[in-house]
C-alpha positions as CSV (number, residue, x, y, z in Angstrom):
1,X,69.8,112.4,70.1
2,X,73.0,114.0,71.0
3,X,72.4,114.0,74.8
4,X,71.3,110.4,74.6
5,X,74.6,109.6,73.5
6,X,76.2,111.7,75.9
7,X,74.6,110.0,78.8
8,X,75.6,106.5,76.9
9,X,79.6,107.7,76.8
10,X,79.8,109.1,80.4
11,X,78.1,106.0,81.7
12,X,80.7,103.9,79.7
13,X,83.3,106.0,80.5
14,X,82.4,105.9,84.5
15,X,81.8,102.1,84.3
16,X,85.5,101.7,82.9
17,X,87.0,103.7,85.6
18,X,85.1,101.5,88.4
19,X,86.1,98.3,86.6
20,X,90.2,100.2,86.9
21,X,89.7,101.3,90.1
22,X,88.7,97.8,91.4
23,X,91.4,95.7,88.9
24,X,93.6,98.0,91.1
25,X,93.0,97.9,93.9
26,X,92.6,94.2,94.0
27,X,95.4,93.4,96.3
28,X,94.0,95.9,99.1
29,X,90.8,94.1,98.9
30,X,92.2,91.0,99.2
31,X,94.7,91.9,102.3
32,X,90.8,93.5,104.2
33,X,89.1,90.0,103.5
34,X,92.3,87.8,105.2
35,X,92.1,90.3,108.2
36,X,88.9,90.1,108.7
37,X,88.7,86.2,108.8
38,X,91.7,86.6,111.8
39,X,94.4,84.8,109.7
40,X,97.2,86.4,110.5
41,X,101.6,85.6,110.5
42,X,103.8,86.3,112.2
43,X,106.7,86.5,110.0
44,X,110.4,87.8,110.9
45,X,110.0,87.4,114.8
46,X,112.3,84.3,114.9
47,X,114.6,85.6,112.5
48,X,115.6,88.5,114.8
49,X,116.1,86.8,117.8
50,X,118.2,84.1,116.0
51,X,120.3,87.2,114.7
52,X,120.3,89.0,118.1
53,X,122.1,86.1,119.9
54,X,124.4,85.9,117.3
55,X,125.7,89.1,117.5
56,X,125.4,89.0,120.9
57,X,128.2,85.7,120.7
58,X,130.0,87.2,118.5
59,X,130.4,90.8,121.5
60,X,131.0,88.0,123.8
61,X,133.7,86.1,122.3
């Protein structure tokens, strides 16, 4: 009887540390589904060129 509950506990206890393990790691999972569907941005590219020839007025002048 003892090693039936045994079995029942670890297989609770493993269940719960899948279900945390996934909670966690939701965002990851997430960020490998949008990549795979090719939907990417381009974010900050514009931003440094717009900063770049600013400073490079402000050398100039």
């Amino acid at each position: 009887m003892s090693q039936i509950i045994n079995w029942l506990c670890y297989i609770c206890v493993s269940f719960l540390v899948l279900e945390m393990m996934v909670y966690l790691c939701k965002d990851v999972i997430k960020v490998s589904k949008t990549n795979k569907n090719g939907k990417t941005k381009i974010i900050g590219n514009t931003r440094v060129k717009r900063n770049q020839t600013i400073y490079v007025n402000k050398i100039a002048k």
